[in-house]
C-alpha positions as CSV (number, residue, x, y, z in Angstrom):
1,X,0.0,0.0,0.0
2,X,1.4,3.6,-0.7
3,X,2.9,5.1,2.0
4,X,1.7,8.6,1.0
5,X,-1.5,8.1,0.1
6,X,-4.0,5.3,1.2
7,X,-7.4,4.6,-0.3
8,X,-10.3,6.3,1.5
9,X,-12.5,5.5,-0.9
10,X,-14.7,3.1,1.0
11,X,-15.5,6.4,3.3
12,X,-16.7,8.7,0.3
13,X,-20.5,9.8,0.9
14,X,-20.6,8.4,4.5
15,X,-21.8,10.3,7.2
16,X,-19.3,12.0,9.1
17,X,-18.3,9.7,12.4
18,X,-19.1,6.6,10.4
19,X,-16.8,3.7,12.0
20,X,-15.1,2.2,8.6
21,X,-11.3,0.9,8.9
22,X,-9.2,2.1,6.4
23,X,-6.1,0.8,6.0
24,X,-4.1,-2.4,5.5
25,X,-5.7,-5.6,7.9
26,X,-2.3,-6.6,9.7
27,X,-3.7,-9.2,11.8
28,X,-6.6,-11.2,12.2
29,X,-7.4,-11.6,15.8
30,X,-7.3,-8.7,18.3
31,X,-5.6,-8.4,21.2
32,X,-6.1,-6.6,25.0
33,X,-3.4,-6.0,27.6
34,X,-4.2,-4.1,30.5
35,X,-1.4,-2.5,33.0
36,X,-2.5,-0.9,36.4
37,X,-0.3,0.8,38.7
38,X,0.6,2.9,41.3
39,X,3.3,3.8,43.5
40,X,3.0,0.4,45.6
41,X,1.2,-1.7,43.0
42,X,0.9,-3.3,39.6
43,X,-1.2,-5.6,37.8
44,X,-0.8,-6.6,34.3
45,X,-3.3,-8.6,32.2
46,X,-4.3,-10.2,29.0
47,X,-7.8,-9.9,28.1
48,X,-10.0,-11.9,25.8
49,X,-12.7,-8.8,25.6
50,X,-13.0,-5.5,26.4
51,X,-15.8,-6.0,28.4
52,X,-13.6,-7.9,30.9
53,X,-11.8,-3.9,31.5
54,X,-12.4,-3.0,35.1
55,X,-11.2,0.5,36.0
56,X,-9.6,0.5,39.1
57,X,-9.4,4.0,40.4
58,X,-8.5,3.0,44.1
59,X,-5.4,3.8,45.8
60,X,-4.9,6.2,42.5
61,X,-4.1,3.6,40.1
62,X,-3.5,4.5,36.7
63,X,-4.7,2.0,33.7
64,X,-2.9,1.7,30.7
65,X,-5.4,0.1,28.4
66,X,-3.7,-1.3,24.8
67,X,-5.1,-2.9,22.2
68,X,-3.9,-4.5,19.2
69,X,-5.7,-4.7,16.2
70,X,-7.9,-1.4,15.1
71,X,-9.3,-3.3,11.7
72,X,-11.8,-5.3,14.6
73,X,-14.7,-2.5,14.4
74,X,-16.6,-4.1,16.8
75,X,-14.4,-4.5,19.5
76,X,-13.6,-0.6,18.6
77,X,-17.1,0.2,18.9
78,X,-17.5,-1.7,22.3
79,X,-14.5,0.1,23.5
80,X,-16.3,3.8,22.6
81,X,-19.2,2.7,24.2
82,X,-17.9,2.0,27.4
83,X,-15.6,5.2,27.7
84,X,-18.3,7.6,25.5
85,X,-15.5,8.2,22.5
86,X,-17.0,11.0,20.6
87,X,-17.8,9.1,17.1
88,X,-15.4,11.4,15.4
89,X,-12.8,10.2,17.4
90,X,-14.0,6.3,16.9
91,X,-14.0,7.7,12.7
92,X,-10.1,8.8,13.3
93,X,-9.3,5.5,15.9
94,X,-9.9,3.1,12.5
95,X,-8.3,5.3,9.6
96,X,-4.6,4.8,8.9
97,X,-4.7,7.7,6.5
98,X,-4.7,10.1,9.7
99,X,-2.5,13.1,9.4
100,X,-0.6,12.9,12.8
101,X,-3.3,15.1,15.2
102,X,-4.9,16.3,19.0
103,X,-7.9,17.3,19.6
104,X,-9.9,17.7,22.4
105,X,-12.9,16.0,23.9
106,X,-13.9,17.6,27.1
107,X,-13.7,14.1,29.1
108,X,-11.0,12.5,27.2
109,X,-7.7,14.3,24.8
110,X,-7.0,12.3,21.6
111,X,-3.6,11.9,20.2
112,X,-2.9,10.3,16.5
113,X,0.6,9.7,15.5
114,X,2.9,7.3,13.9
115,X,5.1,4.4,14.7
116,X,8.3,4.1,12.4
117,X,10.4,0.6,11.6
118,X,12.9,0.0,9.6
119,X,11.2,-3.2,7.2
120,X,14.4,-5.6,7.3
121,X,13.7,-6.6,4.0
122,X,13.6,-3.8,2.1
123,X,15.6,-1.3,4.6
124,X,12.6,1.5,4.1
125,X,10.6,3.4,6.8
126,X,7.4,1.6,7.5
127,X,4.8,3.1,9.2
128,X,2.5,2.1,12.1
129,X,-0.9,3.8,13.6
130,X,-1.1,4.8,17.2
131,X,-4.2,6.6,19.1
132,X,-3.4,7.7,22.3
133,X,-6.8,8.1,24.4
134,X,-6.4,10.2,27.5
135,X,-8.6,10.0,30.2
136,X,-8.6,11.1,34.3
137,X,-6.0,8.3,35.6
138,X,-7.0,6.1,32.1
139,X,-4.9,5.6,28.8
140,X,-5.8,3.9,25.9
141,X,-3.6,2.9,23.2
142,X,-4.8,1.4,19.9
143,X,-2.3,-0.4,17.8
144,X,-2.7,-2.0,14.0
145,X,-0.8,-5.1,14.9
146,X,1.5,-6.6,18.1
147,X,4.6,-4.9,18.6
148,X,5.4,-1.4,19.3
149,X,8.3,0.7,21.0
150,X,6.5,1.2,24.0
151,X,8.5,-1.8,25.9
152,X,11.4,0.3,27.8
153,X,8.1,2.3,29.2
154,X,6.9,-0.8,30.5
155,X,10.2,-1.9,32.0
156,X,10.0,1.7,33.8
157,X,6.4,0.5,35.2
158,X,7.4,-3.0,36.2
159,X,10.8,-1.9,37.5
160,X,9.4,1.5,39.3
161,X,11.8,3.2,37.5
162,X,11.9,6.9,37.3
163,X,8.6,9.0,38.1
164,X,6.4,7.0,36.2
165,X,4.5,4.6,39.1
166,X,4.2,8.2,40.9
167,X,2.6,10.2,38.4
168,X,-0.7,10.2,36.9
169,X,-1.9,9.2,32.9
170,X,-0.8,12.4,31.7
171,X,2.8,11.4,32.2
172,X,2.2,8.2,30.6
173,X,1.2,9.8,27.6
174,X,3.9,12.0,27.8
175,X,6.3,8.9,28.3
176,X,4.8,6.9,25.3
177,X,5.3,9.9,22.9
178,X,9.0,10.9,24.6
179,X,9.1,7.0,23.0
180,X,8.5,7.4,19.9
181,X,10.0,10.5,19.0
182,X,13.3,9.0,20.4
183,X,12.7,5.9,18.3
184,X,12.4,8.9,14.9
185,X,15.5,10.3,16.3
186,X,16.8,6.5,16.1
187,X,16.1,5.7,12.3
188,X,17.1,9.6,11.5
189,X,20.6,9.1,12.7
190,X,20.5,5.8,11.2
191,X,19.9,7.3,7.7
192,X,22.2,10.0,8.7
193,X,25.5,7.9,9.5
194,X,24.7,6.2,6.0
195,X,24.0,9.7,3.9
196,X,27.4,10.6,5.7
197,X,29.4,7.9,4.4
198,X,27.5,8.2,1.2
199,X,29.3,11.7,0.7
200,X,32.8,10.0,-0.2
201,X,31.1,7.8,-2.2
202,X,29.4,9.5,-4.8
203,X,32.3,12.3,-4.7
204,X,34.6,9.2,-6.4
205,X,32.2,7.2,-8.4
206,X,29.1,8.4,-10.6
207,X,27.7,5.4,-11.0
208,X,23.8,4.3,-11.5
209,X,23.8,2.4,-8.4
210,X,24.7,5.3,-6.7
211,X,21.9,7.4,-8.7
212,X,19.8,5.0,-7.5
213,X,20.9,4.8,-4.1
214,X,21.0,8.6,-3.7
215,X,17.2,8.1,-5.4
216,X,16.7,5.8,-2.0
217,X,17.8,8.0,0.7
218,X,16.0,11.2,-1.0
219,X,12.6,9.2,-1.1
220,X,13.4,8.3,2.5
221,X,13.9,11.6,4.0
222,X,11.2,12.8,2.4
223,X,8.8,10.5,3.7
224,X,10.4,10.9,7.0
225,X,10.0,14.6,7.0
226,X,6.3,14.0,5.9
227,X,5.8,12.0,9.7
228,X,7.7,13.5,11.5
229,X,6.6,17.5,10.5
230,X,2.8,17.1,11.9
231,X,4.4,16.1,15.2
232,X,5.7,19.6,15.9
233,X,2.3,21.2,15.8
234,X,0.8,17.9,17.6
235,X,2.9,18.6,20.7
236,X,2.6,22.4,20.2
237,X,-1.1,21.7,20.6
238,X,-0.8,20.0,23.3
239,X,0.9,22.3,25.5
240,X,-1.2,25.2,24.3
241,X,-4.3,23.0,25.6
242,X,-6.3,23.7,28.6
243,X,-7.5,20.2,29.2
244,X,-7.2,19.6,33.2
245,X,-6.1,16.7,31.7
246,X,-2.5,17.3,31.5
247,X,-1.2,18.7,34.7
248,X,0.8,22.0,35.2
249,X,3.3,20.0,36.6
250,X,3.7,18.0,33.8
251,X,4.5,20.8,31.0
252,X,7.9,20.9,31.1
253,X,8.2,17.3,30.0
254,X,5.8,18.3,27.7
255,X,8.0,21.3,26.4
256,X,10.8,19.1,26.4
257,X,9.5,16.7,23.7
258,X,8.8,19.7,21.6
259,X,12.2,21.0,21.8
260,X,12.9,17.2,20.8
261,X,10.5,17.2,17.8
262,X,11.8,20.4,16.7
263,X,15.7,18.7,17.2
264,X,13.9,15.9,14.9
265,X,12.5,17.8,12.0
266,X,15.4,20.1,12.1
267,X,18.0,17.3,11.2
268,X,15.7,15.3,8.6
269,X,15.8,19.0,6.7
270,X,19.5,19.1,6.9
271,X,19.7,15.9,5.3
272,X,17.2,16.9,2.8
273,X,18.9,19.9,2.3
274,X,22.7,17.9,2.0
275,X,20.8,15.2,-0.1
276,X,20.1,18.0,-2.6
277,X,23.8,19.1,-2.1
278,X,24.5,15.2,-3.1
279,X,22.7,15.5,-6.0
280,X,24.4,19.0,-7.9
281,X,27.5,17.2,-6.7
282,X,26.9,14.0,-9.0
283,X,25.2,15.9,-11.6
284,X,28.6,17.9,-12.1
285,X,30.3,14.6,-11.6
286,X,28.4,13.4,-14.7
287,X,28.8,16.9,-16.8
288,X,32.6,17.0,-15.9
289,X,32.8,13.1,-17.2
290,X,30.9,14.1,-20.0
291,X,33.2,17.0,-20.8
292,X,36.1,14.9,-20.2
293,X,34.6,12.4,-23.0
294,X,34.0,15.1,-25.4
295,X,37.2,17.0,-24.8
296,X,39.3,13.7,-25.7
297,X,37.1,13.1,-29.0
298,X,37.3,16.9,-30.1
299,X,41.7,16.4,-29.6
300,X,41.6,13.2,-31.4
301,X,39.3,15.1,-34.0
302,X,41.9,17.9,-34.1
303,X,44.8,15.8,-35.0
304,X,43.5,14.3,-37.3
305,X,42.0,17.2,-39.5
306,X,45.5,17.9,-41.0
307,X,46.0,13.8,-41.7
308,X,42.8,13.5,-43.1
309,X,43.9,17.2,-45.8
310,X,46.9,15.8,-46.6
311,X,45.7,12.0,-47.1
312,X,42.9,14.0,-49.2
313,X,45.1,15.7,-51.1
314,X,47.3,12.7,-52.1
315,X,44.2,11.0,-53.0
316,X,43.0,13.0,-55.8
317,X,43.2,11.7,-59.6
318,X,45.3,13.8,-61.2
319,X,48.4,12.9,-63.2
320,X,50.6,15.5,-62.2
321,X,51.1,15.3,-58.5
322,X,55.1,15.3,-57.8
323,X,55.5,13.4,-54.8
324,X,53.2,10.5,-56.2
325,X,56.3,9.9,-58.5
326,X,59.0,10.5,-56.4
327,X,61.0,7.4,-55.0
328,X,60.6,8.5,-51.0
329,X,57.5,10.5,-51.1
330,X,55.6,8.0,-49.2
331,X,57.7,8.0,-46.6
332,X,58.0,12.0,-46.4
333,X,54.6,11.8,-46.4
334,X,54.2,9.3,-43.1
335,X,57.0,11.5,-41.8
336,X,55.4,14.8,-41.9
337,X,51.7,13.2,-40.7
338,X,53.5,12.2,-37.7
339,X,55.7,15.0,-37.1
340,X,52.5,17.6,-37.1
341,X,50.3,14.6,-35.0
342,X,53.3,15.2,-32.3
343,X,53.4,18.4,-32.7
344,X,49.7,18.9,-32.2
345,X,49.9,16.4,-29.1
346,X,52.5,18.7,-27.4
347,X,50.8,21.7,-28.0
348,X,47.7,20.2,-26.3
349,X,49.7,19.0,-23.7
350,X,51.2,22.6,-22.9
351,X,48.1,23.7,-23.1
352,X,47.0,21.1,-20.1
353,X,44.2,20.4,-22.3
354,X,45.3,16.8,-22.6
């Protein structure tokens, strides 16, 4: 499926808030995990439905609800129902062709962003959907398919690492996004080390599978610029909010990821920006080869303009040519040919044009 573009054709006409999945069906069989905590306690559970979800609010747990698998519209549709998801919300929850987003509920903040991998088979960015559902002391996370980024977050929950088990939803959400911006900054520096060596590379060699290579890491970029760009305003919008939502105390984490989103998008444009640099560089690469061709054919032209007049004018018909008759002519005449084709060779040379 494109990565720029998906089909949203099946939504065309339908009442706004209508619950169709859009997208590419990445596994058959949803999944539930549940994670409650709080500073003294955790609880962490599979679930076979979501009405099995009991919110426990006592002792000021937190519940991290996550579920796998967005292309199962009725579990989606339970899941609204029981936490009153506005059906615009439920409409963005099941379309993968969401531009990263916040909005505001009232009761509940909603967060759409995307997951990047690097597919091992083809070494290009791939692209997951994430909604982030934030609630008082409740966040829900829904996933196209098992296996996210989000596992050093839980190794903070199980391990009470940090201020995690002490703080409330809010800095959950905070933590799973401060997650997968550093997992952008990840692939970006990945591409970068490899646009870095590419730099010596394509200075010494001109060669189509560098085009194409330099094709790659421009479509790339691109693409990761498209992601990652949205972000910016995403977490701008969030700390412009006035959702009670997201504590006060909480901000500065939230500032931080911006500065970190802004550190993101900044570097992908310098490699867009050197990319382009790559580019006039092996264009001129080409040219000068090109010029290099033509400037040996033109000299080789050169010389032999005065071999070619004087072959020409031995070879004419008439009787009376001297030389034709004379008993070393033929070899005065190889002489002089090679004496001017010297002559012409060292005069290039001089010149440096050879």
């Amino acid at each position: 499926m494109a990565r720029y573009f998906k089909k949203r054709h099946q939504a065309l006409g339908q009442v706004p808030g209508s619950l169709i999945f859009i997208g590419e069906k990445k596994m058959d069989v949803s999944r539930i995990r549940l994670i409650q905590y709080n500073q003294d306690e955790l609880i962490e559970n599979e679930l076979s439905s979501v009405d099995e979800v009991q919110v426990q609010n006592e002792g000021g747990k937190v519940s991290w609800i996550n579920i796998d698998g967005i292309q199962d519209l009725d579990l989606i549709k339970k899941a609204g129902k029981l936490f009153a998801f506005h059906p615009l919300m439920m409409e963005d929850l099941v379309s993968t062709a969401q531009r990263p987003k916040m909005e505001d509920f009232d009761d509940n903040v909603f967060v759409s962003m995307k997951m990047l991998t690097i597919d091992n088979k083809s070494k290009t960015v791939a692209t997951e959907q994430i909604g982030l559902v934030l609630m008082e002391r409740i966040l829900i996370t829904f996933q196209e398919q098992v296996g996210d980024v989000f596992e050093p977050v839980r190794d903070r929950i199980r391990k009470s690492k940090g201020k995690i088990r002490n703080s409330g939803s809010d800095y959950l959400l905070y933590a799973l996004l401060d997650t997968i911006v550093d997992n952008y900054i990840t692939i970006i520096e990945s591409f970068g080390e490899q646009i870095d060596e590419f730099e010596d590379k394509i200075a010494e060699n001109q060669s189509k599978k560098m085009q194409d290579q330099l094709h790659f890491f421009k479509k790339e970029i691109r693409f990761l610029l498209k992601v990652v760009k949205p972000v910016s305003e995403l977490v701008s919008n969030l700390l412009r909010n006035d959702s009670q939502l997201i504590k006060d105390e909480n901000l500065p984490f939230f500032r931080d990821l911006n500065d970190l989103v802004i550190h993101a998008v900044e570097s992908i444009e310098t490699y867009k920006s050197l990319l382009k640099d790559y580019q006039d560089l092996f264009d001129n690469g080409v040219n000068n080869k090109m010029n290099d061709i033509m400037k040996v054919l033109t000299i080789f032209s050169s010389i032999f303009i005065p071999l070619t007049f004087i072959a020409g004018i031995y070879g004419t018909n008439f009787d009376n040519v001297p030389e034709l008759h004379y008993k070393y002519g033929y070899f005065i005449m190889w002489f002089v040919m090679i004496v001017i084709a010297v002559v012409m060779i060292l005069f290039f040379k001089r010149k440096k044009w050879l």
